[in-house]
N, C-alpha and C positions, 0 to 999 in steps of 0.2 A: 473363185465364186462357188463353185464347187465344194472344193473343200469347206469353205464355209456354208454351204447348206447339209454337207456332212453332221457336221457339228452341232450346229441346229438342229437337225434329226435328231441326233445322239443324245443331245440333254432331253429332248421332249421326249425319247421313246423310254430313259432313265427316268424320268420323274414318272411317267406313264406306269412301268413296270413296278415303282415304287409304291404307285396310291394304290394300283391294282392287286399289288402280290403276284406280280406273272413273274418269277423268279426263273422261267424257261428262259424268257424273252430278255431277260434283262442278263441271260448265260452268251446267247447268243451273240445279244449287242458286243457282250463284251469280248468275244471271241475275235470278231470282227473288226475291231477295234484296235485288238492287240496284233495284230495280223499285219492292220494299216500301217499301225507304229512303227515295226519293224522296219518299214522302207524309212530312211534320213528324210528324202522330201517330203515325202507325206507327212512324216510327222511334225518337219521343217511349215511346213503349209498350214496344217490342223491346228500351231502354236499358233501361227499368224492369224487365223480365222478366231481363235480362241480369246488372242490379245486384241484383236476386232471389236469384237464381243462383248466380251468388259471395260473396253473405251467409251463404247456406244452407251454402255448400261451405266460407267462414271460421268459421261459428259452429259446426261439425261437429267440425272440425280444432281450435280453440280446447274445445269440448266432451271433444275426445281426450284431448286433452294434459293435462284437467283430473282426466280419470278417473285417468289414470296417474300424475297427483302426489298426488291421493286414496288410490288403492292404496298406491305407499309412504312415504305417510304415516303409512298404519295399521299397515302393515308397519315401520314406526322406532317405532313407539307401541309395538307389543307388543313389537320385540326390549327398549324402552328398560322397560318394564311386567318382562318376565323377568327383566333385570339389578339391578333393582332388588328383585326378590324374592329375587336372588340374594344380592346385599350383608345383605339385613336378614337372613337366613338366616344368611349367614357371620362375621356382626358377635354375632348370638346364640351364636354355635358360641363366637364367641369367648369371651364374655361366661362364657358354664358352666366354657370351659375355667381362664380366670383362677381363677374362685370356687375349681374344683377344686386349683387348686395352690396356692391359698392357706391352704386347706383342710387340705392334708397339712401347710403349712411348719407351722400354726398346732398340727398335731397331735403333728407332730416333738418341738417346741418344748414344751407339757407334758410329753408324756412326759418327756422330758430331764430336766424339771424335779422331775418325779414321782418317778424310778428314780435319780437324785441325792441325795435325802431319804433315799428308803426304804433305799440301797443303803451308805449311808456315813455313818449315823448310829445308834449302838448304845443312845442314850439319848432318847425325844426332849422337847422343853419346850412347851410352849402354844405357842409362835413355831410349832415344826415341825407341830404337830398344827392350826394356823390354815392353814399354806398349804398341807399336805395337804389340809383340807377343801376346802380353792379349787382347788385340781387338779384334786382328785377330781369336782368339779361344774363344772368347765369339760370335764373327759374326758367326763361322763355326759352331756353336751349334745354334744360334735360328736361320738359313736360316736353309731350307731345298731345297735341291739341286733337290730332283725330281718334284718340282715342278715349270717350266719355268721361271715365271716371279723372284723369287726368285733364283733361277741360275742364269739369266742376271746379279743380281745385285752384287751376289757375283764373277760373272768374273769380274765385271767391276772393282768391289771392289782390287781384286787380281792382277788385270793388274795393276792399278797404284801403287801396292808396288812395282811390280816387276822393274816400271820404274824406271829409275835414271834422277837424275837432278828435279827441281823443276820447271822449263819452260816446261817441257814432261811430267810431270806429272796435274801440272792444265789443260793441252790441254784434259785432262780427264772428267774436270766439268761440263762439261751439259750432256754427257751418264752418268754421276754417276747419278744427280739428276734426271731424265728420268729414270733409271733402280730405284731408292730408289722411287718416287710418283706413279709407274705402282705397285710396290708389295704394297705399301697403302693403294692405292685404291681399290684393291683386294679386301685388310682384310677387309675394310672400307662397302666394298659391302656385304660381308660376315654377318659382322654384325648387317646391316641395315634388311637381309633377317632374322638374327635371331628376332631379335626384332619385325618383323612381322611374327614370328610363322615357319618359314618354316626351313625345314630339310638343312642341309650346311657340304656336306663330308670335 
């Protein structure tokens, strides 16, 4: 311990002498030094305190460099942690919005099929009253009723079954198509807001 606070002296009173220009002191150090050397242990000791020294000063510097690949490590962790909350996020967004436009084609597509029947058939037979019924219960399942504009369409929708004659029932076609492009365009807004990120009850 000694010898190593030797050593410690001796670099600090060398760099001292150095920044200073005391070129007395920096004779002397080394007089002193050379003197130590001469003994095998001492010099034996002053190596060891020396190789001390510079372990302390590499494992320091090796210690640095570890913290700093540690930090952005953790710092690639969380950016890669966000981006991945970001995809599953934006993969769901997707996911609603698909359903949603499948949703309308799916909705289009009865109706067609509904106001086709009802709109150009003056007589109808078991055939037309069968896949009315099937319309009618694929409509009551993808409308949902509590929500207004999709209620309008289904009264409208229901009013003109319930009419008779096919003159009283076309007098139905512009509230039908008014009630069917108000619930569209809903959806249609709906999905434009997912598609730009934003939350949609």
């Amino acid at each position: 311990m000694r010898y190593f606070a030797l050593v410690a002296a001796f670099l600090l009173a060398f760099l001292a002498g150095q920044s200073f220009g005391n070129a007395a002191l920096l004779a002397k150090i080394n007089a002193y030094f050379a003197e130590a050397l001469s003994d095998p242990k001492t010099s034996a000791a002053m190596a060891s305190a020396a190789f001390a020294l510079l372990s302390l000063a590499v494992q320091y510097s090796i210690g640095t460099k570890q913290a700093i690949i540690g930090t952005r490590q953790a710092e690639a962790s969380r950016v890669s942690a966000e981006a991945a909350s970001l995809t599953a996020k934006n993969s769901g967004d997707r996911a609603i919005t698909t359903m949603r436009i499948e949703w309308i084609t799916e909705l289009r597509k009865t109706i067609s099929e509904y106001h086709a029947i009802l709109m150009t058939r003056s007589e109808m037979t078991d055939d037309s009253y069968l896949k009315l019924s099937d319309l009618g219960t694929q409509l009551d399942l993808l409308l949902n009723v509590d929500d207004p504009a999709q209620k309008a369409l289904w009264d409208v929708l229901d009013q003109i079954y319930r009419t008779t004659g096919i003159d009283a029932r076309q007098k139905f076609d512009v509230d039908l198509i008014l009630a069917g492009r108000a619930v569209m365009k809903e959806e249609w807004e709906k999905i434009k807001r997912e598609m730009r990120g934003a939350t949609v009850q």
